[in-house]
N, C-alpha and C positions, 0 to 999 in steps of 0.2 A: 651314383644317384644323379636326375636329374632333373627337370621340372618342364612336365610336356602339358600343352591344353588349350583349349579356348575358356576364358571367363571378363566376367562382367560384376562389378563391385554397387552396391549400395550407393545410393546418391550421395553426393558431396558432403559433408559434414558443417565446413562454412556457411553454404548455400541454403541449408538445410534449416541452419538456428533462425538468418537472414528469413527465408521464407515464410517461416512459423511464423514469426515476429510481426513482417508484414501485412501479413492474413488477418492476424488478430487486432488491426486498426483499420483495418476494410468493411465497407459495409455488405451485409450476407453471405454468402455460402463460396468460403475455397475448397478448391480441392487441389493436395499436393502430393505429387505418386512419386514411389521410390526414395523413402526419407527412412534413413536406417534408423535400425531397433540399438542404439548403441545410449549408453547410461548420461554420457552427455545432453543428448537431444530429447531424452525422457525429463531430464532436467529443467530444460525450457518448455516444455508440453506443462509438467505439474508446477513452475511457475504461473504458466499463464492461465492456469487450473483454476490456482488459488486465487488467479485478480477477474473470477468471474468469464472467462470465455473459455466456448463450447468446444472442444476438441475431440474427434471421433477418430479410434483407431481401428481399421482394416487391413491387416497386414500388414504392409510396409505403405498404405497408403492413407492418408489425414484428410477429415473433413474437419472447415474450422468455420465456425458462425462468428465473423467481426463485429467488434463495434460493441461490444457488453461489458465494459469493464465495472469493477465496482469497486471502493476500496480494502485489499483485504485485509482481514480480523487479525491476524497475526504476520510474524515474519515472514519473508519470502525464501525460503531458501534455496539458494542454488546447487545444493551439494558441492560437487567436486567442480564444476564447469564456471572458467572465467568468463567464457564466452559471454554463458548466460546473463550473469551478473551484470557483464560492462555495457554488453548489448539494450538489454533490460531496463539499468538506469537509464540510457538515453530516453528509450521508449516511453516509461512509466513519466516520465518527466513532461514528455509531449502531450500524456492524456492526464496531466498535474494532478497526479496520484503518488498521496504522503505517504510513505511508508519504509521500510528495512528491507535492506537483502543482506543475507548472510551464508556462509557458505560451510563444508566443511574443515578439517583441522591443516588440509592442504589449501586449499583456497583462501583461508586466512590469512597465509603468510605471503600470498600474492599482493604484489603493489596495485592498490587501485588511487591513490593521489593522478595518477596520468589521466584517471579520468574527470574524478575528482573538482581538479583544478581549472580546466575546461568548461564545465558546467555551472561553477561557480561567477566564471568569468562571462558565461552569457547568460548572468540574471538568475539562475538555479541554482536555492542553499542547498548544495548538500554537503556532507560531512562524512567522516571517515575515523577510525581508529586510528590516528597518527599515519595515516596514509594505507591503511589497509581495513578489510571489512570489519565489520560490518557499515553499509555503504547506508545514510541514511536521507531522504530525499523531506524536505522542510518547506519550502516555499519555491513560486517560479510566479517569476519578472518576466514580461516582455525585454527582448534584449535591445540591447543600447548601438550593440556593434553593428558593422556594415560587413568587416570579415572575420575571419580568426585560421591561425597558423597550424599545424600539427607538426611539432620537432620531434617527436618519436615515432620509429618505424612500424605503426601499429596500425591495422587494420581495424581492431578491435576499437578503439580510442576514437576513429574514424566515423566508423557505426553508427557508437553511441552517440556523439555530435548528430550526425545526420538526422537520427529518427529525433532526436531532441529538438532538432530547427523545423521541424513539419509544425509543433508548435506556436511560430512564430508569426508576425505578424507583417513580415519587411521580407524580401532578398538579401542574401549574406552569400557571400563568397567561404568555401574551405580552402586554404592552400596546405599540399602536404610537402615539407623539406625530402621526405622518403619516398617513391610511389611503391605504394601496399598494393594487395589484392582486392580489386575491385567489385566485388561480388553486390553488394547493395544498390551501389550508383546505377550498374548496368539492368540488375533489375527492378528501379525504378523508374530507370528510360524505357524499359521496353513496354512494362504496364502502364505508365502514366510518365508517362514524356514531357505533361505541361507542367508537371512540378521539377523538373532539373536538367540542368544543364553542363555537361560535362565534356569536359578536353583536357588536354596536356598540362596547361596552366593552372587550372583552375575548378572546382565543384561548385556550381550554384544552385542552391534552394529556394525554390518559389513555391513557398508553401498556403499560396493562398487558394487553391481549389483542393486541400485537401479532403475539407469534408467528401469527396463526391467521389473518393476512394472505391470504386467497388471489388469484389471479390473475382478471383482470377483461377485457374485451370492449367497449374503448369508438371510436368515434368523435373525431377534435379538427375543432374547427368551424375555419371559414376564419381568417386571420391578418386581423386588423384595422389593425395595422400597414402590411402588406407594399398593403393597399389604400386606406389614406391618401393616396397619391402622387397616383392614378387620380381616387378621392373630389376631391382639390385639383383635378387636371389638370381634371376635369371641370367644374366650377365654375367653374374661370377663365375657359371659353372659348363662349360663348356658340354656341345651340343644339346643344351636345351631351349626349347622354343615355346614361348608362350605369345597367344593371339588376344590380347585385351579391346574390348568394345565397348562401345558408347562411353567413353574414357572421358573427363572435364579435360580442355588442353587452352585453358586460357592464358593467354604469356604471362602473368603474376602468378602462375601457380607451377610451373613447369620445368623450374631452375635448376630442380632434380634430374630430369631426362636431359638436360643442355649440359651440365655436371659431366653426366653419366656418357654423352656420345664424344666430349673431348677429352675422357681416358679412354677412348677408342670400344668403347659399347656397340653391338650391334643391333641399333634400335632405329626401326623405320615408322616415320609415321602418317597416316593418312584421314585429312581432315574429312569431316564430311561436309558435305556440297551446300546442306541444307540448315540453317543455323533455326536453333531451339528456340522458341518462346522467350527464355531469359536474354536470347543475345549473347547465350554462353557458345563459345567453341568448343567442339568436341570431336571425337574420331574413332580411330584404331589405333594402337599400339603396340606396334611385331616388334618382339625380342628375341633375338638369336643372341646363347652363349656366347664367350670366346674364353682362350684358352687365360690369357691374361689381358689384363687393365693395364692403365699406366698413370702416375702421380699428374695433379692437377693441384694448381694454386687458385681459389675462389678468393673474390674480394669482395669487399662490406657491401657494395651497390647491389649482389647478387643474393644477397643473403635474405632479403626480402621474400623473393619469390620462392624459398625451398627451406624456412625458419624451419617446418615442422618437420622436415625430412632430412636435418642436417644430422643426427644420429645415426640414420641407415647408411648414409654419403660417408661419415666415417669409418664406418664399417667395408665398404669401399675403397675408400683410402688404405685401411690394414692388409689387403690382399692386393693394392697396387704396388708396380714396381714403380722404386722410387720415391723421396717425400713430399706430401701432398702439406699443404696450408691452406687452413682457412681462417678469414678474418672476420673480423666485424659481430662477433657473438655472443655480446653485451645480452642480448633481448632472451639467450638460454639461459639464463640467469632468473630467469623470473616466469619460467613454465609449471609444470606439473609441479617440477623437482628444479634445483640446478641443474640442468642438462649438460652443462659443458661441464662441470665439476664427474657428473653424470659419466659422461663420454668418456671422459681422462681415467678414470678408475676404471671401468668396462675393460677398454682395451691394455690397459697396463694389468690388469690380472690375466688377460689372455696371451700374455709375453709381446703385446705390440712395444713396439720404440718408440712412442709417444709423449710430447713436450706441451705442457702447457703457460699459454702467457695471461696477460691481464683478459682480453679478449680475442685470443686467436688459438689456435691447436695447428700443431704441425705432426706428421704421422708418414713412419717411415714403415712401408710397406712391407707385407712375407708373405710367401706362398702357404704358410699354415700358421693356426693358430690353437692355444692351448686352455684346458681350466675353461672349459665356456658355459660348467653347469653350476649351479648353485651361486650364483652372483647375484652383487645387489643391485635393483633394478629402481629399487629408490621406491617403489609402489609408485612407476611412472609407465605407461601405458607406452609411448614410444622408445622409452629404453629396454623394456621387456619383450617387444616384438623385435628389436635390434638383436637382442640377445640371441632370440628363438630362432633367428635367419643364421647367426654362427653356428650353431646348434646345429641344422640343418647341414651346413655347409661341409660340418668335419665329422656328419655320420656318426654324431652323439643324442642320445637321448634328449627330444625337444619340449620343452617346461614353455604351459600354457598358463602364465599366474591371470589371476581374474583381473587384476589390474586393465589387461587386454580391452575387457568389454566396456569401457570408458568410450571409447573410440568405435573398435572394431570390433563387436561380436564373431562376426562370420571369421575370425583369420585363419583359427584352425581346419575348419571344416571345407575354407578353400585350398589351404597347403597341403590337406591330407589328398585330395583330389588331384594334384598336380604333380604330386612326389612320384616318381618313375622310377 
């Protein structure tokens, strides 16, 4: 078996909640093409549903009417998606709209204090369940501050600040301890440039021509994530070649494929010439097979830019020669599922050698692995696609849980297409 083709993935999922988001504080008619049908981003669609704005589905492409909010009659629910929720508070906060979010029996046990406590801190009551949902938004102050710090490596925490400071009346500086993936900042320089200002040091928001917001005409390039799996799959298994296009390859998201070309990956890439509307980098992605990997140690700085992708990297790890470590994975801790808890049992049921510490996993690699059906996947969407790649890999029957379409709809219906 081996996995031959050319494909092209669903726009970004980051980019994607970011974009809705956006649109829905702008004034008249966006239009956002290529924003996948995945149960997350349905999530933030029937949020912004229920707070009064106009959202038109055509395929994979969105018309959004901004600027109609109303306050809505009941809770907001976010289902399963933190995204939605974290992102959302900031939002709903800027257009000081009282109300609940709540989520389902997985999303409840997600820590939202990290956001929480930030929005408290620039003049917005809100409150939480002892640090977890239901999130509920009470009153919003003009804030007092001139800057505020972000000590956790969260891009989501990030967001929510940002679209919360459009509200504001002053310039305020963000500084983050971590650099996250930039997906907001950049596309609010590209569409309206006079409200931020961003570099190395520092995020500034000058939110004072926000009203004049208007509606925008972009493209989301493919999910970098959702083609991690394939990227891996293809790598592992020698002579096969797959051709990925119009790929996101923005350096905060890419940590994956840099991972993946220092266990010796055969992965070329080629950017394109012409940069997107968003200011997003994008390209082609050639992966040639090879016969074996080799062990990589990844440290905490790196773990930013490939958080969502460090399950399939593990997986990577089990079929390297040599043991691989990774550190810094406090923030698996607090996904779908425990992911690292996640990771550690996966592969210790499939007979890997695998050691886990407070926040690191070290994983001593084999040429095969065992037991890769009927495992628990946690009802977590990137461990069950982890799963389905071993599966794959050792020519056992591959288990599609629904879980999958949280994320990724299309995963099956690409892999069956690529399988050779």
């Amino acid at each position: 078996m081996k996995l031959i083709g050319n494909i092209t993935f669903k726009g970004d999922k980051s980019i994607s909640h970011r974009a809705i988001m956006l649109a829905s504080i702008c004034n008249g008619e966006s239009i956002i093409a290529n924003v996948p049908d995945s149960e997350d981003i349905n999530s933030t669609i029937s949020a912004l549903r229920n707070c009064g704005i106009s959202i038109k589905k055509n395929n994979y492409q969105l018309t959004i009417i901004g600027n109609t909010f109303k306050t809505p009659k009941k809770e907001i629910n976010c289902q399963n998606s933190g995204t939605t929720m974290r992102l959302l508070s900031g939002l709903l906060s800027f257009k000081k709209i009282k109300c609940s979010l709540i989520g389902d029996s997985s999303l409840s046990r997600r820590p939202m204090d990290r956001i929480v406590g930030p929005m408290n801190e620039l003049g917005i009551k809100a409150t939480s369940n002892k640090g977890y949902p239901p999130i509920n938004l009470i009153d919003f102050k003009d804030t007092k501050l001139d800057n505020i710090t972000i000590d956790l490596p969260s891009a989501q925490v990030k967001s929510c600040i940002i679209f919360s400071l459009l509200g504001t009346r002053k310039k305020i500086r963000i500084y983050e301890k971590f650099q996250t993936r930039n997906h907001l900042e950049l596309m609010i320089k590209s569409l309206f440039k006079e409200l931020i200002t961003v570099n190395e040091e520092y995020i500034e928001i000058n939110p004072i021509n926000c009203q004049k917001m208007n509606g925008f005409n972009i493209e989301i390039p493919g999910d970098i994530s959702s083609a991690s799996y394939f990227i891996v799959a293809a790598s592992l298994i020698d002579k096969s070649r797959l051709v990925i296009n119009n790929l996101l390859l923005n350096k905060s998201r890419i940590g994956i494929i840099d991972s993946l070309i220092k266990m010796g990956a055969n992965i070329d890439i080629s950017y394109d010439k012409k940069m997107n509307s968003l200011n997003e980098p994008t390209g082609t992605v050639i992966i040639n097979g090879v016969k074996a990997l080799r062990a990589v140690n990844i440290s905490p700085d790196h773990i930013p830019s490939m958080i969502d992708e460090i399950p399939i990297l593990s997986l990577a790890c089990a079929y390297a020669k040599g043991q691989s470590t990774i550190s810094g994975l406090d923030e698996l801790k607090y996904k779908e599922s425990n992911r690292l808890n996640g990771i550690y049992n996966i592969l210790s049921s499939m007979g890997v050698d695998v050691k886990l510490n407070k926040n690191s996993i070290k994983i001593n690699g084999s040429n095969k692995l065992y037991n890769t059906n009927k495992l628990n996947n946690c009802n977590d969407h990137r461990l069950a696609m982890m799963i389905s790649i071993a599966q794959m890999k050792e020519n056992n029957l591959i288990e599609y849980p629904e879980c999958i379409n949280i994320s990724f709809p299309d995963f099956k219906n690409i892999l069956d297409k690529v399988i050779s």
